[in-house]
N, C-alpha and C positions, 0 to 999 in steps of 0.2 A: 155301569157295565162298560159303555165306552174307554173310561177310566183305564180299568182293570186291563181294555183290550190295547191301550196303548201303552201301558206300561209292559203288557207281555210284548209287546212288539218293539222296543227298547230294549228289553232284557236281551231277546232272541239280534237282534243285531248288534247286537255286544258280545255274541257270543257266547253270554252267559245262558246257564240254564239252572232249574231247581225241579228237585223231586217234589208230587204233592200226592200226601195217599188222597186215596177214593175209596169212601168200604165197597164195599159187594154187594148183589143182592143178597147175599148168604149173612153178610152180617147184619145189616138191614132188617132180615126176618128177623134174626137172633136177636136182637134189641128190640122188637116194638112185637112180638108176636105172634109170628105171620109162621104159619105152614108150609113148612118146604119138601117136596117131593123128589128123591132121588133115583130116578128109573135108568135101570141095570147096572144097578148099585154095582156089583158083582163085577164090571167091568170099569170101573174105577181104580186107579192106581191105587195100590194097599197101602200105601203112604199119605196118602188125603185122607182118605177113611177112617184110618189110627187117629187121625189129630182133632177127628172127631169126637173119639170117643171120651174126652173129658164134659163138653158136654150132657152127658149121658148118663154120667157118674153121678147116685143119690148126694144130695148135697152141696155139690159142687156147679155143675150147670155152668163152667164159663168155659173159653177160649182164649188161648192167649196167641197175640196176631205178632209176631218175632218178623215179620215182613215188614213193616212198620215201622220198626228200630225203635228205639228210646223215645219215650211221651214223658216228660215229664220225671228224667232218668229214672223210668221204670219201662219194663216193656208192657204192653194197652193187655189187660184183661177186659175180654168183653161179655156181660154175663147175660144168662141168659134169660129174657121178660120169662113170664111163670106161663104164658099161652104159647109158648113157641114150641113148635112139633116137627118134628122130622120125622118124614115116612122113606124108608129104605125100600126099594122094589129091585125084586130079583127075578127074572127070567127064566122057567125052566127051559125054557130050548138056550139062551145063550148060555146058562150052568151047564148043558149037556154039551154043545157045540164048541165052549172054549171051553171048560172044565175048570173055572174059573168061580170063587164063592169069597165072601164076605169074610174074614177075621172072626176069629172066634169070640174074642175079646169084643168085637162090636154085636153079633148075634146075643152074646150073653148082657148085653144091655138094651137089645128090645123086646118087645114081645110077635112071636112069629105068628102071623096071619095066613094062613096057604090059601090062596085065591086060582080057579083056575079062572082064567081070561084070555081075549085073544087081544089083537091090534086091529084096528081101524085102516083101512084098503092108504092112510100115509103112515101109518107106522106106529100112529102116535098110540094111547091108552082109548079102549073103549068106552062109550056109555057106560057098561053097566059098575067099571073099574072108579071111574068117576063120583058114579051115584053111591056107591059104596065108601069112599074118599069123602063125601057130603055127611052120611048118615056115623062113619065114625067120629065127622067133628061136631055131629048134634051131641052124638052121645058124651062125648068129652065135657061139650060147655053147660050141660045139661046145670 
């Protein structure tokens, strides 16, 4: 470790610098399959959302990370483990209050849950939103 921390401190007073990616947590789940929860989906840039939706697509399941650049002069397909689940939450007070909804094209790749719930006095998802988030990953690994 030391090593590494004195050769970055060499580089950096030379001037020099170098790009290093770091996945995400997002890719992280999508590899080892981990559950990822997207609350107010809806108010996500419809451009992240889209590039989701591969994904999502029967038989396809991957992502390709174009951030990245060239691995291997190819650009990084990253597929996705067979337990990896995204749950998309939609808000009906911010659907009403920004008038704002998900892509069609990503709706027509899950299946719609209508939950009502509230938030928790910080904002966040309730109990009961929760224990419902539990009992549909029993049902899944069942």
């Amino acid at each position: 470790m030391l090593k590494k921390l004195n050769q970055f401190k060499r580089t950096i007073s030379k001037g020099q610098s170098r790009f290093e990616w770091v996945d995400s947590v997002l890719v992280n789940a999508i590899e080892h399959g981990e559950w990822v929860i997207f609350e107010n989906a809806n108010l996500c840039n419809p451009s992240i959302l889209d590039r989701l939706n591969s994904l999502l697509e029967e038989g396809n399941h991957s992502l390709s990370i174009n951030e990245q650049g060239l691995v291997e002069d190819s650009l990084r397909e990253v597929k996705a483990h067979e337990d990896f689940r995204p749950m998309f939450l939609i808000s009906k007070k911010t659907l009403m209050d920004q008038g704002r909804d998900v892509s069609r094209a990503l709706r027509n790749r899950c299946l719609l849950i209508d939950i009502d719930y509230s938030t928790d006095e910080n904002g966040g998802l309730d109990q009961d939103v929760l224990s419902i988030a539990e009992d549909l990953h029993a049902l899944v690994n069942k």
